[in-house]
C-alpha positions in Angstrom: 300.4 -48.1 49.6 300.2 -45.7 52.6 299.1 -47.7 56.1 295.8 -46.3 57.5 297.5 -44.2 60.6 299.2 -41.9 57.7 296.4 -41.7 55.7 294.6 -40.5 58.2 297.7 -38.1 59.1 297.4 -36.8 55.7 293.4 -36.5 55.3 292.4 -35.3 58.5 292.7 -31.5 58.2 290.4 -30.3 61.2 291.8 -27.6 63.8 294.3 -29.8 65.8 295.7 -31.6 63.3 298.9 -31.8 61.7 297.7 -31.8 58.3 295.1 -29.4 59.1 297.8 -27.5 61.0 300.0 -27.5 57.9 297.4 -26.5 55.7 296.5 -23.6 58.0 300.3 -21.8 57.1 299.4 -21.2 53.7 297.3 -19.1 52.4 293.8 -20.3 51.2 291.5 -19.3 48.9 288.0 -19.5 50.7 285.5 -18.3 47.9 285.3 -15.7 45.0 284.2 -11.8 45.7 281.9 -12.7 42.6 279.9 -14.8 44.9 279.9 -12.6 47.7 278.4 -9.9 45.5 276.0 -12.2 43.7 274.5 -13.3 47.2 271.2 -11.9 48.1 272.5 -11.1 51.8 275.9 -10.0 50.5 277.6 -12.9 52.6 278.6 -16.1 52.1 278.2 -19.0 54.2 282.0 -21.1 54.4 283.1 -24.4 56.0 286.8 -24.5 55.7 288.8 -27.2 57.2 286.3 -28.0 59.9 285.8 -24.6 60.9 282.1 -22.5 60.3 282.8 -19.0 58.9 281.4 -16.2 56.9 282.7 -14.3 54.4 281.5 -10.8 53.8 282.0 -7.4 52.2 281.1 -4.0 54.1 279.7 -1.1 52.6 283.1 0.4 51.6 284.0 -2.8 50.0 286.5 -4.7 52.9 286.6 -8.4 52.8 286.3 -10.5 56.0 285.9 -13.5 57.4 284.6 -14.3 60.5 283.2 -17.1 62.9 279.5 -17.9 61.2 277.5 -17.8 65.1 277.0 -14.3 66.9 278.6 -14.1 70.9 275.3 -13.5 72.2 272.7 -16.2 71.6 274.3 -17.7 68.4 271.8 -16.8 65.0 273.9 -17.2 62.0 275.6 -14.1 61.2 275.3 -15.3 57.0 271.5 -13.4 57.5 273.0 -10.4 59.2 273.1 -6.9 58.3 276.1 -6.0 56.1 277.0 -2.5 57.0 279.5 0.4 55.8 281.9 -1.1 58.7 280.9 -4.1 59.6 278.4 -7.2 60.1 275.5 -6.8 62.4 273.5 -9.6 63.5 270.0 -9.1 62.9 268.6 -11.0 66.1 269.8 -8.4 68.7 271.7 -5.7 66.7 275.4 -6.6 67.8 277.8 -5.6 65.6 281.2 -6.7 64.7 284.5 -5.5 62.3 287.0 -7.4 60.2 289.5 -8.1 63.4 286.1 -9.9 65.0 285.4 -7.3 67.4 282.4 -6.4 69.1 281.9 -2.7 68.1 278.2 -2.3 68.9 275.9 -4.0 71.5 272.7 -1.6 71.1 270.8 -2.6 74.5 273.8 -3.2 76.6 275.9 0.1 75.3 272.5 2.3 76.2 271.8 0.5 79.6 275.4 -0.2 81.0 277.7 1.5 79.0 279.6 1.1 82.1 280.3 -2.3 82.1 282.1 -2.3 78.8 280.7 -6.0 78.0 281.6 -5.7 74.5 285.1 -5.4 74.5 284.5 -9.2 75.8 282.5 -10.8 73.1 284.6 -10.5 70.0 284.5 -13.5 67.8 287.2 -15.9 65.9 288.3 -14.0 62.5 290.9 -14.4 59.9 292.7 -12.1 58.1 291.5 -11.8 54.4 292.7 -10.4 51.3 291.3 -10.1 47.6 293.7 -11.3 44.7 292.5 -12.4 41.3 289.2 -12.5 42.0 289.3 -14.7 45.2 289.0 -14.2 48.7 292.1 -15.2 50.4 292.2 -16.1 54.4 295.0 -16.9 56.4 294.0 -19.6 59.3 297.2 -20.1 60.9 299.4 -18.5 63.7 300.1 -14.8 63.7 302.2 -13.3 61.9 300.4 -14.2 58.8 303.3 -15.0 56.0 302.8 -12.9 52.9 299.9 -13.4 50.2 302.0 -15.2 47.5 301.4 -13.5 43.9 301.2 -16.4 41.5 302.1 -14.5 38.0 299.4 -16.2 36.2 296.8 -14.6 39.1 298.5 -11.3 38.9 299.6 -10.8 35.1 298.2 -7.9 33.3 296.3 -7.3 30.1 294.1 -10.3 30.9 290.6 -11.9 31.7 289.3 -14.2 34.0 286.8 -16.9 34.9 286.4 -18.8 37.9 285.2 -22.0 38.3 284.3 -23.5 42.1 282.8 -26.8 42.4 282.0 -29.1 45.7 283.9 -32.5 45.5 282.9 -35.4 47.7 286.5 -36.0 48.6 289.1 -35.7 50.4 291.5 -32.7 48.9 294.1 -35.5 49.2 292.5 -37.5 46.0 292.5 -33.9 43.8 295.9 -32.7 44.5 297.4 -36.5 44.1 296.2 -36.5 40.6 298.7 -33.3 39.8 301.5 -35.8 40.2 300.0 -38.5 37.5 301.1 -37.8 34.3 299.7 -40.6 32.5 295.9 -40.4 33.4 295.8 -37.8 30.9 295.9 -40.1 28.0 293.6 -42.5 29.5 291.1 -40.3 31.4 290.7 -37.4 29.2 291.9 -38.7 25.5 290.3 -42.8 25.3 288.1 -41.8 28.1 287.1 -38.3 27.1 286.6 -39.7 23.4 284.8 -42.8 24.6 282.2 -40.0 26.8 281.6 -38.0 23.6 281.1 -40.7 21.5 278.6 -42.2 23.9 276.9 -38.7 24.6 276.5 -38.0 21.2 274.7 -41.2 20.1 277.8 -42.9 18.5 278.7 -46.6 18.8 282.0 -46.1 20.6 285.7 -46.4 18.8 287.4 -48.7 21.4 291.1 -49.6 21.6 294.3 -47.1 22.4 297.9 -47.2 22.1 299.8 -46.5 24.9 301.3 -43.4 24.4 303.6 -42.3 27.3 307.2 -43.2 26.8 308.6 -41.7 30.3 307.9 -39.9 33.0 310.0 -37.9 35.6 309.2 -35.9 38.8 311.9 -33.2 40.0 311.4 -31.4 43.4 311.9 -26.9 42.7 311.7 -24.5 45.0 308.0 -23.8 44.7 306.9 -27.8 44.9 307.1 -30.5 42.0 307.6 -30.8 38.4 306.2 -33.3 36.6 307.8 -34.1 33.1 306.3 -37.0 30.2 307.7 -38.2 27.0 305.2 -39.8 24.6 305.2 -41.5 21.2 306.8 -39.4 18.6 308.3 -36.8 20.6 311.8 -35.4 21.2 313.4 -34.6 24.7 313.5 -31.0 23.3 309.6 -31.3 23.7 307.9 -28.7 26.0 306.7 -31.7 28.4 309.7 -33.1 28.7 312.1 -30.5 28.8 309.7 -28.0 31.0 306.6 -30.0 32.5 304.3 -28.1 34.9 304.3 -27.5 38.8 302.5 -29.0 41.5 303.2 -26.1 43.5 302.9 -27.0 47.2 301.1 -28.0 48.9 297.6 -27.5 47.3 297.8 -26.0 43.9 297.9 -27.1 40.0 299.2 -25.0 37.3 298.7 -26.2 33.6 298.5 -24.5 30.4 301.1 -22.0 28.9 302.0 -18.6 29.7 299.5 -17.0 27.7 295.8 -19.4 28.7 296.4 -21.0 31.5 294.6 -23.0 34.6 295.2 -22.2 38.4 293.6 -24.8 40.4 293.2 -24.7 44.3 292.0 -27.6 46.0 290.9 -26.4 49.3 289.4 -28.4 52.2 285.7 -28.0 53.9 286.5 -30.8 55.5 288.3 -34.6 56.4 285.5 -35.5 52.9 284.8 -32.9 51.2 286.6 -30.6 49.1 286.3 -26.6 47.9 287.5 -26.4 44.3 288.8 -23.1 42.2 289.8 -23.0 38.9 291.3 -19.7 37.9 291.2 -19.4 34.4 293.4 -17.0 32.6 293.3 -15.1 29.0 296.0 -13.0 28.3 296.0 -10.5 25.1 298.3 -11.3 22.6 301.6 -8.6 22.3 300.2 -5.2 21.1 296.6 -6.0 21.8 294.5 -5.0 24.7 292.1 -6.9 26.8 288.9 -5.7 28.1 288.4 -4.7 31.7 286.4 -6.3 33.7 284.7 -4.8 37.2 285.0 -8.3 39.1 285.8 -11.6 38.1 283.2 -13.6 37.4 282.6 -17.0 39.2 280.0 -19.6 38.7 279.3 -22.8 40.6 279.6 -26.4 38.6 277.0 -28.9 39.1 278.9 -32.1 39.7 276.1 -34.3 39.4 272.0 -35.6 37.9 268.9 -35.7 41.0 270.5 -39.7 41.1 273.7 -39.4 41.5 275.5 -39.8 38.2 278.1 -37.6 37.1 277.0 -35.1 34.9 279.2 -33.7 31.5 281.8 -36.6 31.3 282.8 -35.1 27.8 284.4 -31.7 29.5 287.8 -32.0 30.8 287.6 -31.2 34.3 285.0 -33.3 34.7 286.6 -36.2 34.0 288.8 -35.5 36.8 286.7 -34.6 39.3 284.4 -37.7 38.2 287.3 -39.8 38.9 289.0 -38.2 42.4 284.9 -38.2 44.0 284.5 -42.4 42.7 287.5 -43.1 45.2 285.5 -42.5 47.8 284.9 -40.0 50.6 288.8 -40.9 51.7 290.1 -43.0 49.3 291.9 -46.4 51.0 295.2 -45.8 50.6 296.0 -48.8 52.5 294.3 -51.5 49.7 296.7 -49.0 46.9 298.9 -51.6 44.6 301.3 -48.6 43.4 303.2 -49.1 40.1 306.0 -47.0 38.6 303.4 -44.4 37.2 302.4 -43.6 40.5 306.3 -42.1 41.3 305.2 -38.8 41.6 302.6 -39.5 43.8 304.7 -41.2 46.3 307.0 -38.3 46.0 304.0 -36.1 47.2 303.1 -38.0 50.0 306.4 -37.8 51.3 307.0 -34.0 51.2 303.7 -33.7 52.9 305.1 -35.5 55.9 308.7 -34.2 55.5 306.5 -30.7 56.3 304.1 -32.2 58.7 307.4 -33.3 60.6 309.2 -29.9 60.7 306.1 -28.4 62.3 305.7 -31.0 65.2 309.7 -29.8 65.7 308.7 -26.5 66.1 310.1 -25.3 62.5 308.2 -23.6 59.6 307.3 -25.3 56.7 310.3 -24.9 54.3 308.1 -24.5 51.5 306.4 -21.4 49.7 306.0 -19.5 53.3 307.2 -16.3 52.3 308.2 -13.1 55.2 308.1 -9.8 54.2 311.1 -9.1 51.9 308.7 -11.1 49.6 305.6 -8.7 50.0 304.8 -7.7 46.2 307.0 -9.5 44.4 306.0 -11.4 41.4 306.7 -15.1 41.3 306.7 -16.3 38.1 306.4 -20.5 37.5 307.7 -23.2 35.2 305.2 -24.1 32.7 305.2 -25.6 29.1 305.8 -22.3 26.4 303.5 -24.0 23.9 301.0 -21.9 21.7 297.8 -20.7 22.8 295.6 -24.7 21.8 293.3 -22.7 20.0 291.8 -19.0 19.2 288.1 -19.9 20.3 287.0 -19.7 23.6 286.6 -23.9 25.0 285.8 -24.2 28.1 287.3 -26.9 29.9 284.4 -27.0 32.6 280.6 -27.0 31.9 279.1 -23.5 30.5 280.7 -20.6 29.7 281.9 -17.4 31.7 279.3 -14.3 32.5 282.7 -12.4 30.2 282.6 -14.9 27.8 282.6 -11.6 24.9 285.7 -10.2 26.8 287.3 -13.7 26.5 286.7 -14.4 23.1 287.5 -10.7 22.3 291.1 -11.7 24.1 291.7 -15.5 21.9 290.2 -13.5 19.0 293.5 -10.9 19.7 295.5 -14.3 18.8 293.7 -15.2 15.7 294.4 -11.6 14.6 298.0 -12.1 14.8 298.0 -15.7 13.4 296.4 -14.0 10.0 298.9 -11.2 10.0 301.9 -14.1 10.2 303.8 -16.0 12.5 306.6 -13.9 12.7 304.1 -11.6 15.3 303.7 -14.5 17.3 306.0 -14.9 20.8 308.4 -17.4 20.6 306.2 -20.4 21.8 306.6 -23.7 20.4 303.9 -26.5 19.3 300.5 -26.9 20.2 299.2 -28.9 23.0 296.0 -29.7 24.9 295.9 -28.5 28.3 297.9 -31.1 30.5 296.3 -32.2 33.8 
C-alpha cells in the first residue's frame, strides 16, 4: 500500500506541486491539431494540470497555447478572433502572439500610444510544438528540454488515428496499469470474452485458467520494461525475451514495430485525466502508404446518459472502465498488494526517486533530453511479433475519418502474406496487442 501523504504526493499535480512540478519537465501532449481545425472557432478550450489554457492555430498555421482569460476584463479568449498572427479577443479587440504578448490594444494604441500600456499586459504562454498529429506544450522552467521523437510518432511510410477520451481519474490509476502484466488475461481475455458474450445475447462461458507463468520488471534508460511468461510458451518468446516500455513518466507503448499504440496519459487535473492514443500503420517493405493532410482525431464517449460504461467488448475500454471505477483518486492506502503488483511498486518508487531529485535542485534523470538530442530518432523496445491481423480492428469505439488509408496500409500486409512468407520482415508469432 502507499500511506495517504504520498498518495497525495503522487496525485496532486496542480502548479506548486512536486508531482505537478515533475510532470511540468516533460513534454506534454495537450490536444490534437485535428481538433483544433475541426473547432468551429478554430481554438480549443484546455485544462492541463490545474491550469486554464487555449490552444490555437493562426492564419499561417502556428500553434500556441496560451492563458484562456484576456489582461483586460477577462472574456474567454476560446471565442476570440483567430488571426494570421495571433488571437484577438473579441470583447475589446486586444490582441496577443504565441510568446503571450500584447501586440494590439486598439483604443489604448489610438488614444495613448504614449503610454505603451501594452507591453504590460502579456499573458501566461507555453511553448508548443506539432509532432504526430498532437500539440505538444512544455509547462516547465525555461530552457524547455528538447521535444523527444518517439520512432513510432515519427516513422515514415505510415498512417495515423488518434483517439482522446476524458477519464474520471487520476492519471496515476492509467499509467499504473502499464506496469500490470497480468490484467491482460483477466480484463481483456475472460473479461473481454465475458462482455461480448453478454452484448451479443449469449449465456456467458464462465471459468479461466490462469495463464501467466512469470512476470519481471527491468528499469532501461527510457523508463520500465515489463516482461510475462504464460502457459505454453518459451523464454525465447517475444514477451518474455523483449516485453514493452512504460516509458517515463506518462506514456505506454504496445504493439510491434509495424501497428502499434502510443498512449499518453495526461493530467487536467488532481481527478481527471486527458487521454491520447496514437495509433500507428506502417506499410509493409516495398509498399507505400497514403498521405494524409492531418491526422485525424476523434473523441470517445466513455459512458450511457446514466452513468454506465459504454463498449465493454473493445479493448481500451476495458481499461479505461476499470482505472475510472477506482475512483476519482484511488485509495492507495486500503491497497493489499500481491506479487503481481511488482511493477507497480517499482513505478511508484521511480516517481519519488524523481520527485526527490527536483526538491534537491537536480533535473529529473530521466528522458529530459538537451540539445545534442534535438532531431534524433529514439527508437524503443517492443515485442517484434507479426502484424495481429491484415484488417483494420479498432481497439477503441468507431473507426478513423482515414479508415480507407488504413485498411489500404494492413491490406499492403495481406498482399505480401499471399505472395509468401519469405517477403515478410523477420517478425516472429502473432499476438494480441498487450496492455
Amino acid at each position: 500500500m502507499l500511506s495517504i501523504e504520498d498518495n497525495k504526493l503522487l496525485t496532486e499535480v496542480g502548479p506548486g506541486t512536486p508531482m505537478g512540478d515533475l510532470l511540468r519537465r516533460y513534454w506534454q501532449p495537450v490536444c490534437a491539431l485535428d481538433e483544433i481545425l475541426q473547432s468551429p472557432f478554430r481554438t480549443k478550450e484546455l485544462t492541463i494540470m490545474g491550469e486554464d489554457l487555449v490552444a490555437f492555430c493562426d492564419r499561417s498555421g502556428r500553434p500556441g497555447l496560451v492563458a484562456r482569460n484576456c489582461a483586460h476584463r477577462r472574456a474567454s479568449l476560446a471565442y476570440g478572433i483567430v488571426e494570421e498572427d495571433g488571437l484577438r479577443c473579441v470583447y475589446h479587440g486586444w490582441k496577443f502572439n504565441q510568446d503571450g504578448e500584447c501586440v494590439d490594444q486598439p483604443f489604448e494604441d489610438t488614444t495613448h500610444p504614449e503610454d505603451n500600456y501594452a507591453a504590460k499586459c502579456a499573458i501566461l504562454a507555453y511553448p508548443v510544438q506539432e509532432m504526430a498529429g498532437l500539440i505538444w506544450a512544455y509547462m516547465g522552467p525555461a530552457p524547455a528540454p528538447v521535444l523527444p521523437r518517439w520512432k513510432p510518432l515519427v516513422s515514415e511510410n505510415s498512417v495515423r488515428d488518434i483517439g482522446v477520451v476524458t477519464l474520471p481519474c487520476s492519471w496515476l490509476q492509467c499509467q499504473e496499469n502499464t506496469l500490470d502484466p497480468v490484467h491482460t488475461e483477466w480484463l481483456h481475455n475472460y473479461g473481454g470474452t465475458y462482455y461480448r458474450q453478454l452484448m451479443n445475447g449469449e449465456e456467458p462461458s464462465l471459468g479461466h485458467e490462469p495463464q501467466h507463468v512469470k512476470i519481471a520488471f527491468d528499469a532501461f534508460e527510457y523508463g520500465m520494461i515489463k516482461r510475462r511468461l504464460t502457459l505454453g510458451q518459451s523464454e525465447d518468446s517475444e514477451a518474455w525475451k523483449h516485453g514493452h516500455p512504460m516509458v517515463f513518466p506518462n506514456i505506454l507503448l504496445s504493439g510491434n514495430p509495424y501497428q502499434n499504440q502510443m498512449q499518453f496519459r495526461v493530467p487536467i487535473d488532481d481527478t481527471r485525466t486527458r487521454h491520447f492514443t496514437v495509433h500507428t500503420f506502417q506499410a509493409a517493405p516495398g509498399e507505400s502508404a497514403p498521405v494524409q493532410d492531418v491526422v485525424p482525431a476523434r473523441e470517445i464517449q466513455l459512458t450511457d446518459d446514466e452513468g454506465r460504461f459504454l463498449n465493454l467488448n473493445v479493448f481500451f475500454m476495458q481499461d479505461y472502465m476499470v482505472w475510472a471505477s477506482q475512483g476519482a483518486v484511488a485509495h492507495r492506502e486500503l491497497e493489499k498488494l500481491g506479487r503481481s503488483d511488482t511493477g507497480v511498486i517499482m513505478f511508484r518508487r521511480m516517481l519519488l526517486e524523481q520527485i526527490e531529485r527536483m526538491q534537491a535542485g537536480q533535473e529529473p534523470s530521466i528522458n529530459v533530453f538537451r540539445d545534442g538530442a534535438a532531431g534524433q530518432e529514439i527508437d524503443l523496445p517492443i515485442e517484434h511479433v507479426r502484424p495481429r491481423s491484415t484488417k483494420y480492428i479498432p481497439t477503441e469505439p468507431g473507426y478513423s475519418r482515414d479508415r480507407e488509408k488504413i485498411e489500404a496500409v494492413m491490406a499492403s500486409w495481406a498482399s505480401m502474406q499471399e505472395q509468401g512468407a519469405e517477403r515478410l520482415p523477420p517478425l516472429v508469432g502473432v499476438s494480441p496487442p498487450p496492455a
